[in-house]
N, C-alpha and C positions, 0 to 999 in steps of 0.2 A: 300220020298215025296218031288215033286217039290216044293221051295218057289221062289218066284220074286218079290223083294219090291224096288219098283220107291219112289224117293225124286228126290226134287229140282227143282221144280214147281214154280210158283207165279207171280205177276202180275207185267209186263215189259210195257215200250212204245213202239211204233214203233218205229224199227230202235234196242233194245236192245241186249240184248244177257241172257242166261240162260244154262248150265249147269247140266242134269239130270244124275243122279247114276239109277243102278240097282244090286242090290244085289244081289246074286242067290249064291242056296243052292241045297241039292238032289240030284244031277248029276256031271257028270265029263265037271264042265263047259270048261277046255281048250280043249275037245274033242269034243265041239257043236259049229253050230253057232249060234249065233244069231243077233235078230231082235226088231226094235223100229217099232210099230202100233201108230195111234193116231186117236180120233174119237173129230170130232168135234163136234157143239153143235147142236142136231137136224140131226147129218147123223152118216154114217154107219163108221165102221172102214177101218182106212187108212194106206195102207203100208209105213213105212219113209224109212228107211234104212235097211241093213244088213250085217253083220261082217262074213267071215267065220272062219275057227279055224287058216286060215293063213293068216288074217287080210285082206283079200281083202275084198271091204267095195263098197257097189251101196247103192247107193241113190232115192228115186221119183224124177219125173222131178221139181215139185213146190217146193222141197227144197234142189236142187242140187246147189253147190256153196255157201250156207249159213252154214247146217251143216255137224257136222263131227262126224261120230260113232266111238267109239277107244275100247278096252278091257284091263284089268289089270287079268290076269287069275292067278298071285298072291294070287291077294284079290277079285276073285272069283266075277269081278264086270263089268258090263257095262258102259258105258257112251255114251251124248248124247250133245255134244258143239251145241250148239246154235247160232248161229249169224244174224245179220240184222233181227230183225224179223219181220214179218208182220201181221199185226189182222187176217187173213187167218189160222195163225198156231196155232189159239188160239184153245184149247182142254184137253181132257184128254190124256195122254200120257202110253203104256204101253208096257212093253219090253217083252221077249218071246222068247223060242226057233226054232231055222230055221223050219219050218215042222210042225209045236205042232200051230196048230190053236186055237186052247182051251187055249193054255199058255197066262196068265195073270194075274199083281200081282192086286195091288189094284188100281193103276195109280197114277200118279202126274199132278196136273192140271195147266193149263197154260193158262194164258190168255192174252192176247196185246191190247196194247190201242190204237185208230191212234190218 
């Protein structure tokens, strides 16, 4: 059974930074890629980034340059560095496997203040 549990959410100024884990369970996660979604408030879900199993990492164009996706397949975990942020990125956040539309844990919510 897939799990995916996002931490590390919370309310930042513009201009801060923040920091999201993703914990994953179920699968042979150094054998997947994955990916950060995020839906903002009142629209649909938004593709951020994506890692593959050999760390090549794209980005969306609105938060190209800000952040940076990394993997510890170690500890079986995502992350999602954060930087400069802007009230635009304010949302729920939720990580997921490359391909697995449906993947989604519970999210971590983020919000920015200008």
């Amino acid at each position: 059974q897939v799990q995916l549990v996002e931490s590390g959410g919370g309310v930042v100024q513009s201009g801060g930074s923040l920091r999201l884990s993703c914990v994953a369970s179920g699968f042979t996660f150094s054998d997947t890629g994955m990916k950060w979604v995020r839906q903002g408030p009142g629209k649909g879900l938004e593709w951020v980034s994506t890692i593959t199993t050999s760390d090549v990492d794209t980005y969306a164009e609105p938060v190209k340059g800000r952040f940076t996706i990394s993997r510890d397949n170690a500890k079986t975990t995502l992350y999602l560095q954060m930087n400069d942020l802007k009230p635009a990125d304010t949302g729920v956040y939720y990580c997921g496997r490359s391909g697995f539309t449906s993947d989604r844990g519970q999210g971590t919510r983020v919000a920015v203040s200008s």
